[in-house]
N, C-alpha and C positions, 0 to 999 in steps of 0.2 A: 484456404479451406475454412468454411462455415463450424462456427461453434455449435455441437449439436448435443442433444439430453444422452443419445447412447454412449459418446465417447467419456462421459462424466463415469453412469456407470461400468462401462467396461474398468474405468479403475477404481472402482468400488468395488469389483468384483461379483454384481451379481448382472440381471439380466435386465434391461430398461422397462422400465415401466411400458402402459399402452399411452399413448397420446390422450393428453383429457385428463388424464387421469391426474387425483391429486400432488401423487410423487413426481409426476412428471411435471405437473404445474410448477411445483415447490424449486424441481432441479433448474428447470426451466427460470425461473426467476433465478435463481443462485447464480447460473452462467453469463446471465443477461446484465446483474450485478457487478458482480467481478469483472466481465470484459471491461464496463464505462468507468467503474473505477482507474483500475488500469490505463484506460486511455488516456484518462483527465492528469495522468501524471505522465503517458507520454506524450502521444505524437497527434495531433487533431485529425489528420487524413487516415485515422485506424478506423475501419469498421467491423462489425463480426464477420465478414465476409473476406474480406482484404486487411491481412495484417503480418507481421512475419509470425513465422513457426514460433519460435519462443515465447511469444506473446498468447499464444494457442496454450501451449504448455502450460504457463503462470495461471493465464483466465481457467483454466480446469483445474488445477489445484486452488488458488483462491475458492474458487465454486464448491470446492471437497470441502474442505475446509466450513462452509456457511451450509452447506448440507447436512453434512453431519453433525455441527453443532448449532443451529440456529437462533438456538436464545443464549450462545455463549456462554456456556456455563464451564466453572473448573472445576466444581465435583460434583458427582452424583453416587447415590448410595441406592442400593435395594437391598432391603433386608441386612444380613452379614458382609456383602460384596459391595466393596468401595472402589471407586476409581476416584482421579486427580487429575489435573491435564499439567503438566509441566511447567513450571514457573519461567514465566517469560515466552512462553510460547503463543504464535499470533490467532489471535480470535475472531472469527467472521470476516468482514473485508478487510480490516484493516490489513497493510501492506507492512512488512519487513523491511528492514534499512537494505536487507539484501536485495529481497527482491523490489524496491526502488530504486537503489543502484542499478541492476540489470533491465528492466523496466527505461530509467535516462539512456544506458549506455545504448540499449537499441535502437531510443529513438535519436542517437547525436546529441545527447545533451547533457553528456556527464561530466565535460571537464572544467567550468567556469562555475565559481563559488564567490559568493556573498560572504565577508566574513566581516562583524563588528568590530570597529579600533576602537580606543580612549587614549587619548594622547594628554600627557600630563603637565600644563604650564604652572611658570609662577605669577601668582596677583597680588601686587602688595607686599610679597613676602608668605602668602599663603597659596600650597599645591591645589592646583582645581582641574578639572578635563576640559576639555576642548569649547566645550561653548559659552565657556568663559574668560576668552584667552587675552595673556600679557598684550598691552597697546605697543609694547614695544618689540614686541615680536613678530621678524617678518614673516613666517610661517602662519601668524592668526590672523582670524576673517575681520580686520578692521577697518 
């Protein structure tokens, strides 16, 4: 199913803009955003058009998200009434560890990880890591 401006506001809660219109331009961009983000962290063969459901889900909340707060701001004040947006909480596109994870796990690619080693030999009598390793050690690149 096609990412569209009304499904955006239906969970806003109010009624979509007309077509053309600057809200709708703005939503319009928001959803257009968030889908390619989203995709560019999963699956290449995603388009707006073809993608699974949960992917629909995220791309319209990311979209909330950059709608409602467009220049990211965490507080704003008028007059005596302040708000604050929640420390730690995610800002315009940027993506959640969570919703990356979910975002991988859709596309099949959540289970193989990268992870840095430093492996500690001795030179000389002095501990150093790896890319400078003991000659007499079979384990280094000698």
């Amino acid at each position: 199913m096609a990412l569209d401006v009304s499904d955006l506001f239906k969970r806003l809660g109010k009624p979509a803009p007309a077509i053309g219109t600057p809200d709708w331009e703005r939503a319009n961009a928001a959803i257009e955003d968030a889908f390619w983000v989203i995709a560019a962290t999963g699956h290449p063969a995603w388009t707006p058009q073809r993608h699974p459901q949960v992917i629909r889900t995220l791309a319209l909340a990311v979209a909330d998200r950059r709608f409602r707060n467009p220049e990211s701001y965490v507080q704003e004040q008028a007059g005596e009434v302040s708000y604050r947006m929640p420390d730690g909480s995610p800002m315009g596109l940027a993506l959640t560890r969570g919703e990356q994870a979910l975002i991988e796990r859709v596309a099949g690619r959540g289970g193989l990880r990268s992870v840095s080693a430093r492996r500690e030999v001795a030179s000389r009598g002095l501990r150093t890591g790896y890319p400078f390793p003991d000659p007499e050690d079979s384990w280094g690149a000698a």
